[in-house]
DRENKE-450523 format. One record per atom (N, C-alpha, C): atom name; x, y, z. Coordinates in pm, whole numbers, plus 50000, padded with zeros to 5 digits. Example, Ala and Ser with C-alpha at 12.3 -4.5 7.8 and 13.67 -1.06 7.14 Angstrom:
   atome      px      py      pz
       N   51319   49431   50780
      CA   51230   49550   50780
       C   51320   49670   50780
       N   51285   49775   50708
      CA   51367   49894   50714
       C   51290   50003   50787
# end
This chain:
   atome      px      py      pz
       N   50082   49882   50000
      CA   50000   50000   50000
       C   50087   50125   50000
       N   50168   50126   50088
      CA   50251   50230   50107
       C   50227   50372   50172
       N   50284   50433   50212
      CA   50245   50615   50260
       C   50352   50707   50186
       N   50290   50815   50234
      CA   50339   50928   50146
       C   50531   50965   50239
       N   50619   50953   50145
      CA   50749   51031   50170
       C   50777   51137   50237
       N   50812   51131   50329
      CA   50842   51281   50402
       C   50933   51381   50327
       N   50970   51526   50276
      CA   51067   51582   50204
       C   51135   51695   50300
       N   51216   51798   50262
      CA   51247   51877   50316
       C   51126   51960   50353
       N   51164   52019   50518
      CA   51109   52132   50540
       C   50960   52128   50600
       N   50886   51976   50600
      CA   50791   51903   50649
       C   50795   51966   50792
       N   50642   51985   50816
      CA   50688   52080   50987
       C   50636   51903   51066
       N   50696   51932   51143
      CA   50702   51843   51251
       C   50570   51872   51366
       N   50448   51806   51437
      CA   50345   51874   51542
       C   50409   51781   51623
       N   50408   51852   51752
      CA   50454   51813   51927
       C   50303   51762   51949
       N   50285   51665   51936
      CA   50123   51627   52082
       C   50167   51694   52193
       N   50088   51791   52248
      CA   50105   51855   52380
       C   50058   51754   52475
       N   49966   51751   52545
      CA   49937   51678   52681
       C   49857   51571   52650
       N   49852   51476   52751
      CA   49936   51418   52861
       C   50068   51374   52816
       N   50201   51416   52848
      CA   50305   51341   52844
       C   50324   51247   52930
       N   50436   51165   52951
      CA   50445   51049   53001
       C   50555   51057   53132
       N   50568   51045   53194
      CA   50689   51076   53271
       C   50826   50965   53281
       N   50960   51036   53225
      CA   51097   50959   53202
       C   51099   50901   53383
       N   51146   50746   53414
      CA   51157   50712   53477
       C   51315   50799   53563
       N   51353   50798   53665
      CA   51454   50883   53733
       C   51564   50764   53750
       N   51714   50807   53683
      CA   51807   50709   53770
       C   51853   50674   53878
       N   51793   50770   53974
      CA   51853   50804   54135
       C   51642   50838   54158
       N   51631   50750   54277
      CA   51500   50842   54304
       C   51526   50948   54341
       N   51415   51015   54341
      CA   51435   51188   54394
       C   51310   51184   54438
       N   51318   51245   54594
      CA   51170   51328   54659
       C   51081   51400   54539
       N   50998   51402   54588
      CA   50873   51495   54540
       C   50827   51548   54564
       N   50809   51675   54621
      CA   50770   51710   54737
       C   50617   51780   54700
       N   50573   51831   54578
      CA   50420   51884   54611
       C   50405   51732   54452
       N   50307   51717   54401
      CA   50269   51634   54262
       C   50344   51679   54164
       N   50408   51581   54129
      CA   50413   51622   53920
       C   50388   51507   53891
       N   50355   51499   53768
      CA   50303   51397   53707
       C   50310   51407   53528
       N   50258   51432   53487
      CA   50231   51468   53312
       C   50259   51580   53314
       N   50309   51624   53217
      CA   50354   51753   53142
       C   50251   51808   53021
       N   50207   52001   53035
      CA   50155   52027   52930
       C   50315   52065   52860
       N   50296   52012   52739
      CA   50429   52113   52664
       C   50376   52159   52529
       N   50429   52292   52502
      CA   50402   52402   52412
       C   50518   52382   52331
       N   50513   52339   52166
      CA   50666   52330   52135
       C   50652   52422   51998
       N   50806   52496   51976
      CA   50783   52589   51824
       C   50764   52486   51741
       N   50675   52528   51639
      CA   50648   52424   51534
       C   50831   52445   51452
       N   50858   52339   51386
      CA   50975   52326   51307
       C   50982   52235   51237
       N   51024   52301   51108
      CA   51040   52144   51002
       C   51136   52067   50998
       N   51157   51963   50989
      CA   51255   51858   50947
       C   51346   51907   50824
       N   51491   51852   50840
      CA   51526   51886   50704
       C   51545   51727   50652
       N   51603   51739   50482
      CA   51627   51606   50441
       C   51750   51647   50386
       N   51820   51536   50438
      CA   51961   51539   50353
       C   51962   51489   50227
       N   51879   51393   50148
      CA   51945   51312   50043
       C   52020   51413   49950
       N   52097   51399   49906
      CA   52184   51472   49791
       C   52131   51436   49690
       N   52097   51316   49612
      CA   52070   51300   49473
       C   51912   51315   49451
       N   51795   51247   49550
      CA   51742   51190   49572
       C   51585   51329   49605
       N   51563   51342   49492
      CA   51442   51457   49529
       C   51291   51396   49499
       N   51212   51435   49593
      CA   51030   51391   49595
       C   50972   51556   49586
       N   50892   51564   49505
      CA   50848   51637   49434
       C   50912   51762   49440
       N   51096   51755   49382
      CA   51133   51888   49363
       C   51202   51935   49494
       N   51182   51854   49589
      CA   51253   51877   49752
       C   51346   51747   49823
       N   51413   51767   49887
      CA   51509   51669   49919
       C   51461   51516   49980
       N   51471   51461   50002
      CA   51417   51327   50075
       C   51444   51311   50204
       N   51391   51289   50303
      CA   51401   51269   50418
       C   51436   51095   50444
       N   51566   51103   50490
      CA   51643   50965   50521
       C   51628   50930   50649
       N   51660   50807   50658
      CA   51628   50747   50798
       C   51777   50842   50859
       N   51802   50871   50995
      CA   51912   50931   51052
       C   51883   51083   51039
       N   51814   51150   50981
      CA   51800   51266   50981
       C   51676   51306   51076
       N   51607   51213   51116
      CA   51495   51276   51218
       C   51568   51280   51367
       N   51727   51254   51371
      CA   51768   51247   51490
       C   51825   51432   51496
       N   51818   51466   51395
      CA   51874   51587   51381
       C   51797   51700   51424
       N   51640   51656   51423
      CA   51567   51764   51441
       C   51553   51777   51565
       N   51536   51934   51651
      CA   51483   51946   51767
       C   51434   52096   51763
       N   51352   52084   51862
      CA   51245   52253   51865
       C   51265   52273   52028
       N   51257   52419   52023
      CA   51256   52475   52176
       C   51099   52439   52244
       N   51090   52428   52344
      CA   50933   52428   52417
       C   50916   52463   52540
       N   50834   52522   52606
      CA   50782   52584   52712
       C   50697   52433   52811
       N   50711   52442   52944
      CA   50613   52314   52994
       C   50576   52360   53126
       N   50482   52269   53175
      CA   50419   52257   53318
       C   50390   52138   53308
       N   50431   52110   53499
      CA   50403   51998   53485
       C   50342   51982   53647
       N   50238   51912   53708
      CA   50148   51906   53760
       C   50134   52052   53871
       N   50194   52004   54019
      CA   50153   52159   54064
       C   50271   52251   54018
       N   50390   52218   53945
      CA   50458   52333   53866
       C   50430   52435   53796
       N   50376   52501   53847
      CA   50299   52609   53698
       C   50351   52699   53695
       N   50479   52737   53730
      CA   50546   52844   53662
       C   50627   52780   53589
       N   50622   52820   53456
      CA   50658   52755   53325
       C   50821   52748   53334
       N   50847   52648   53250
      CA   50984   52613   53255
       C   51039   52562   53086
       N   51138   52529   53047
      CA   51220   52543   52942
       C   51234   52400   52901
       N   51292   52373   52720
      CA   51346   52266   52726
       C   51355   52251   52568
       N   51444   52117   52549
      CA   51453   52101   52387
       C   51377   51971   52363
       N   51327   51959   52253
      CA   51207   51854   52237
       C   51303   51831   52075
       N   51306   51678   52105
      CA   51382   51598   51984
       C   51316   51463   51973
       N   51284   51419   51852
      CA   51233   51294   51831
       C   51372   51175   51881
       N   51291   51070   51935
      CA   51386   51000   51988
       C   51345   50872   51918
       N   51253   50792   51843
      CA   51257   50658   51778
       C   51150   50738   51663
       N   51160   50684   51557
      CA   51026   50660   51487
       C   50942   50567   51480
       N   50812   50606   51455
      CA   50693   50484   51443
       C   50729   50320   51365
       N   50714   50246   51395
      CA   50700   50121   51287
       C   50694   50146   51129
       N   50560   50243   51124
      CA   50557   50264   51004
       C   50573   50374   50954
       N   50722   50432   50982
      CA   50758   50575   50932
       C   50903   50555   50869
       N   50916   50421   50813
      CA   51021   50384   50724
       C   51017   50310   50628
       N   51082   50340   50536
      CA   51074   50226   50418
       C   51142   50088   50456
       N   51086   49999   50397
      CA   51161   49897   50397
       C   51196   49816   50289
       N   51132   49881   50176
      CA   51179   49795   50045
       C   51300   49913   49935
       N   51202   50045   49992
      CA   51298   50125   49878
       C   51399   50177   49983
       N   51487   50169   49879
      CA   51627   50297   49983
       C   51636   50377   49856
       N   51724   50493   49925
      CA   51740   50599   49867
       C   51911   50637   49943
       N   51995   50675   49831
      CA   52135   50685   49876
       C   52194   50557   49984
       N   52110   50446   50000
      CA   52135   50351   50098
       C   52066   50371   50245
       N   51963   50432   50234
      CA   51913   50438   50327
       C   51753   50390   50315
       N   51666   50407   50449
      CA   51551   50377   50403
       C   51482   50555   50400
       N   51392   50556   50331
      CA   51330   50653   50327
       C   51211   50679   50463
       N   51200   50817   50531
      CA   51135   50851   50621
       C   50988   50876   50560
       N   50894   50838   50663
      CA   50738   50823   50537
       C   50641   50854   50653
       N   50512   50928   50617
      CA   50421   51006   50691
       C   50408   50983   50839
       N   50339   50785   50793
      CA   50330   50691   50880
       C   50243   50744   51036
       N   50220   50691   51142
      CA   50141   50753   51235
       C   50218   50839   51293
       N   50319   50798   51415
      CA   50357   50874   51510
       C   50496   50814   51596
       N   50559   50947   51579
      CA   50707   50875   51639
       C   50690   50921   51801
       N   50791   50900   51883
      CA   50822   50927   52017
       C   50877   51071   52011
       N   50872   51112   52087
      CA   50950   51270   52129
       C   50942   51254   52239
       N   51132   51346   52274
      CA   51162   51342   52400
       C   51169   51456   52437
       N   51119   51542   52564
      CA   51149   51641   52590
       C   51213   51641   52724
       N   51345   51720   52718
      CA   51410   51733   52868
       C   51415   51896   52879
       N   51391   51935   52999
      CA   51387   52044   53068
       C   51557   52114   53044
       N   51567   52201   53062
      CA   51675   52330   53057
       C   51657   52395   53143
       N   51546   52452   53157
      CA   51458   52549   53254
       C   51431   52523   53360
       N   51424   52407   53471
      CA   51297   52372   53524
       C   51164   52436   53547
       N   51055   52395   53541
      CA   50925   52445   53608
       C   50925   52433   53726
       N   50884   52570   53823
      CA   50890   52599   53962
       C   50722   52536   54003
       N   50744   52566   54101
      CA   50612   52542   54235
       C   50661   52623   54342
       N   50598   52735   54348
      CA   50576   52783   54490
       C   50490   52769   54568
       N   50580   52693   54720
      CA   50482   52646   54844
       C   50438   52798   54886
       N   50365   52785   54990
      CA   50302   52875   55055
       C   50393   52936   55139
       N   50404   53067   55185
      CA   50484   53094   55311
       C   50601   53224   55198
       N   50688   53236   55265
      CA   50792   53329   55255
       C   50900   53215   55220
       N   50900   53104   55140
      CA   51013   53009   55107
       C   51066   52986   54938
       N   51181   53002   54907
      CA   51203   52981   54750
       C   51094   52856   54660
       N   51107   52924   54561
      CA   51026   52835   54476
       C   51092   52693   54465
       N   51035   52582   54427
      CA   51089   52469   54424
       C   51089   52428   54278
       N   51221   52381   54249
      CA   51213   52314   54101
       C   51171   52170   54057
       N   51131   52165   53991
      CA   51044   52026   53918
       C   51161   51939   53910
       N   51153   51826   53999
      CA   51280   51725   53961
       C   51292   51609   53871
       N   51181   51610   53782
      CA   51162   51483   53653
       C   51294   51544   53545
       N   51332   51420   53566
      CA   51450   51488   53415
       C   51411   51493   53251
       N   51296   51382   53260
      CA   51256   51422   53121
       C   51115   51372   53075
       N   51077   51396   52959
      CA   50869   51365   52967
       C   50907   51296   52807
       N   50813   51209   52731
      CA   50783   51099   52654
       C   50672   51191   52593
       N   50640   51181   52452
      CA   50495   51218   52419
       C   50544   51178   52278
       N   50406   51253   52157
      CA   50402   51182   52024
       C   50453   51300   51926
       N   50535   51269   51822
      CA   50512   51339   51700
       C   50461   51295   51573
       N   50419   51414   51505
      CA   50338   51333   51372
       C   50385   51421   51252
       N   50426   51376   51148
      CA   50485   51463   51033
       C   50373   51528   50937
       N   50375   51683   50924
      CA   50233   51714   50841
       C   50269   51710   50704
       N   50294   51625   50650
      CA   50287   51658   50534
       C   50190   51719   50423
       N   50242   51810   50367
      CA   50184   51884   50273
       C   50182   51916   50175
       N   50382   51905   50150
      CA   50456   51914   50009
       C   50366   51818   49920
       N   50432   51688   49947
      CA   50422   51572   49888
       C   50300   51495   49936
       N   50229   51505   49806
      CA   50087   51410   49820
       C   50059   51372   49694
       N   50185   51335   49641
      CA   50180   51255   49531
       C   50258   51098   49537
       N   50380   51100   49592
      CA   50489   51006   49551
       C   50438   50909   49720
       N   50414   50791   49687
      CA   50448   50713   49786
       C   50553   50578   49789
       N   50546   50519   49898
      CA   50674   50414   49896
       C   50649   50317   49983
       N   50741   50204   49991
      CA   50729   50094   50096
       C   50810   50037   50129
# end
C-alpha cells in the first residue's frame, strides 16, 4: 500500500498533553505532585539530507536525519505552573515511518506513517511555589515521553514501501 514520503522542510506537530513521565536514575523526593507535562513546542520542520534523491522537487528525508531535528518548548508539569524550558527531539520513529523495500542513497526513506516518540528534557525547570515566605521549588523529573506526527503537505503525490 505504502504512505506518502516525508521531504524537506515538512513541519514536525509536538502532541502537547498528557506526556508520560521519564523514569529517574537516582529516586528523587517529590515534594508537592508532578506527574504529566503540558508542553508548548515551536512548530519546526525537518530537514532532508538526500543529495541525489528529490520527491516532488525537495530533498528526501532519510532514515538518521529525524535524529537531527529538535524545537525549543515551554512546559508545566502538575503543581509546577510556573513555566519552565526545554529542547524537544524525536527519539525513535513509528514502525511505520520507514521504508523497507525502497532505499534511497542507501538508506531507508522517512514516510508520513502515524507517530514517532518525542523526547522532551527540561533546561529550565518548572517551579512550584509552596506557601509561606520560602524559594520556589524546582520540578525534579528529568525528562517527559509524548508523540510526534509529520504534516505533510509538500508531497501528496509520491508514495513508497
Amino acid at each position: 500500500m505504502g504512505d506518502f514520503c516525508v521531504v524537506d522542510q515538512t513541519m514536525v506537530l509536538v502532541m502537547m498533553a498528557p506526556w508520560g513521565v521519564a523514569p529517574s536514575p537516582v529516586p528523587v523526593p517529590v515534594p508537592p505532585p508532578a506527574g504529566p507535562a503540558t508542553i508548548i513546542a515551536v512548530p519546526m520542520p525537518i530537514k532532508g539530507s538526500a543529495k541525489k534523491v528529490k520527491v516532488v522537487g525537495k530533498k528526501a528525508v532519510l532514515d538518521g536525519d529525524e535524529k537531527k531535528w529538535k524545537t525549543m518548548a515551554v512546559y508545566m508539569s502538575g503543581l509546577y505552573v510556573i513555566p519552565g524550558m526545554g529542547m524537544c527531539k524525536i527519539s525513535m520513529l513509528g514502525m511505520d515511518q520507514k521504508t523497507k523495500t525502497v532505499k534511497a542513497e542507501g538508506k531507508a526513506m522517512v514516510l508520513k506513517g502515524s507517530t514517532c516518540v518525542v523526547e522532551f528534557k527540561p533546561m529550565l525547570k518548572a517551579m512550584y511555589q509552596p506557601p509561606g515566605p520560602v524559594p520556589p521549588q524546582m520540578c525534579p523529573l528529568p525528562a517527559f515521553y509524548g508523540q510526534g506526527k509529520f504534516l505533510e503537505l509538500t508531497n501528496m503525490k509520491v508514495k513508497a514501501t
